[in-house]
N, C-alpha and C positions, 0 to 999 in steps of 0.2 A: 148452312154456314160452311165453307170451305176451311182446308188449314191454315190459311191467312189470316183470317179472322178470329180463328178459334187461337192462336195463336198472338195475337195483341190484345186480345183477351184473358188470356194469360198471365201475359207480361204487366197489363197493369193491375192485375190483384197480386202477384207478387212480392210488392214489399207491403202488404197492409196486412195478408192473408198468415194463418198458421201453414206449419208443417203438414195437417192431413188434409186441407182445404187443398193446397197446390197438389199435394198426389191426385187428389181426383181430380184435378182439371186435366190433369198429366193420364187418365185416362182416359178421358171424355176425348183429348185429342187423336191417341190412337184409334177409339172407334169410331169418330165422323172418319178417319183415313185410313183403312185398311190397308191400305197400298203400302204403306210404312212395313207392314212385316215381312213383305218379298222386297225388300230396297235396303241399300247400305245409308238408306234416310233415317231407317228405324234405327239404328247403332246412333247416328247422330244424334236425334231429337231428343232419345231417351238418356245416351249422357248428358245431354244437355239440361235435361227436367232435373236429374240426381245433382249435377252441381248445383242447381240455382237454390233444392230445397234444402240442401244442407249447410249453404251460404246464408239462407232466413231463418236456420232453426233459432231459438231462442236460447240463451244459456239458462244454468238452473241457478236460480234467485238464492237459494243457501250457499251455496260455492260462490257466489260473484259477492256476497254480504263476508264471508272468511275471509277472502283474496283480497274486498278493500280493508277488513279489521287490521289482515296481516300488515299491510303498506303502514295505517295511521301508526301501528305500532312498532313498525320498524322504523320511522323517524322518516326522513329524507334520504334520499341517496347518492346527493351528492355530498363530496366530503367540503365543510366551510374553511373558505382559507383565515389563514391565521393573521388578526390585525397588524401591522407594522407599529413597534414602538418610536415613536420620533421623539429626538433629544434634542432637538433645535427648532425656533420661531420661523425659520428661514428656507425660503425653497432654494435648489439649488442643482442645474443644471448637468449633468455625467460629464465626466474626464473625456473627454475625447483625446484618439490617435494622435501623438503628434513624433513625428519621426524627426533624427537627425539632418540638419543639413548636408544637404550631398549637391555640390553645384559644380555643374558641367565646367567652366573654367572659374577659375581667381577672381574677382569683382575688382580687384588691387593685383598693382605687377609685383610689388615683393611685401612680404609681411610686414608687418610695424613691429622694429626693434625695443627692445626694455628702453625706456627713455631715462629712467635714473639708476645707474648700475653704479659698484663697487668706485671703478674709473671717471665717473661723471662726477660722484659726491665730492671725492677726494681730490679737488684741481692740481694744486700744490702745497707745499710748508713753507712757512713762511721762514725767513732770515736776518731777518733784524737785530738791532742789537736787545730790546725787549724779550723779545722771541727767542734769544739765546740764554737769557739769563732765568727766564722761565724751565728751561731745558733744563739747568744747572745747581738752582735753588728748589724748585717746586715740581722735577720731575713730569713735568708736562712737554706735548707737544703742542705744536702751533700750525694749522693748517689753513687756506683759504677751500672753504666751500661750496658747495652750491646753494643757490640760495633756496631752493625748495627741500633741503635735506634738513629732516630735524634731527633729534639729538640721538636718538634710537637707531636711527639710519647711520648716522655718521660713526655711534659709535660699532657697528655689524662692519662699517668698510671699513675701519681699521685695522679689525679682525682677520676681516678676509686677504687686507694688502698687505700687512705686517705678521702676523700673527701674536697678536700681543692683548691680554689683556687691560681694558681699560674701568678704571676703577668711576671716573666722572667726566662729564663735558659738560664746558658752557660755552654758552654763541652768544657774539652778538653781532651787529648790523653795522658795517663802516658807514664814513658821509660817504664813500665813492659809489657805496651800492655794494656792495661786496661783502659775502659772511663767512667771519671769520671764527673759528673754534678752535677752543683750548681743550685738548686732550689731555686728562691727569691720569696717568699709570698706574696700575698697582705693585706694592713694594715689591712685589718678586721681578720687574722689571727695570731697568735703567733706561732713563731717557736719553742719556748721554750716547749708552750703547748703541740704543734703536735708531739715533740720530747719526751715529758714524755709518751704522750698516744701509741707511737712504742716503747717506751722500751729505744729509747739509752739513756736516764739520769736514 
């Protein structure tokens, strides 16, 4: 039997074989081959016999019975995440990025102006003879408005175009279409005054 042979012969008692079973085969193969002891063959074959047999030693059956005790009684080792409390029936998708608009030019050539300002509410005051005696007797004035302007609005542009405090307004709706509001003042103001310093007397 050559080293070929004695050699796959080896190989397959290998994983079935003990520890002192493969040293002797690991002898039996240097003595069919003597030639191994004057060859840098012998340094190979015989590292190669010490890895193989100490890659099949066996472990020792007490130590491998401790090591798994130890595992079941250390628990797991991974750490368990902790459950999420949910306080709502309803799924519901993450917030997503949403950035300011930032647009390369205008969509529009010029912005959209306040459509009901101070000066839109306020058309004019009216002059009638009504509307003067209003002025005279009940400290009111008399204004024609716009007609989307309610009584809160009307009373803020008074404010802002006179500066006068207004104590009540009431509107109502002419047949022409047109709304018209009674401004009443309060006592710390005269209507008569407020009415020279706009011009209608």
């Amino acid at each position: 039997m050559n080293l070929a042979d004695n050699m796959l012969d080896f190989f397959s008692i290998l994983q079935y074989e003990s520890c002192s079973v493969i040293l002797v085969r690991a002898v039996e193969v240097l003595v069919v081959c003597p030639f191994c002891f004057v060859s840098m063959d012998f340094y190979v074959v015989f590292m190669f016999l010490l890895i193989a047999a100490d890659s099949t030693k066996k472990s020792d059956p007490k130590a491998q019975a401790l090591k798994t005790a130890k595992a079941v009684k250390s628990g797991p080792t991974f750490k368990k995440k902790a459950k999420k409390i949910r306080t709502s029936v309803t799924f519901h998708r993450p917030r997503t990025l949403k950035k300011d608009r930032n647009p390369k030019y205008p969509r529009i050539s010029a912005p959209p102006r306040h459509k009901l300002d101070h000066y839109q509410i306020l058309k004019y005051p009216l002059t009638t003879e009504s509307a003067m005696k209003k002025i005279e007797d009940n400290n009111t004035l008399v204004f024609i408005v716009d007609i989307r302007a309610d009584k809160k609005k009307i009373k803020d542009a008074v404010k802002k175009m006179y500066d006068i405090q207004t104590k009540k307004v009431n509107t109502l709706i002419r047949p022409d279409g047109t709304k018209k509001a009674y401004v009443r003042l309060t006592p710390d103001y005269d209507a008569l005054d407020v009415a020279n310093k706009i011009g209608i007397i």
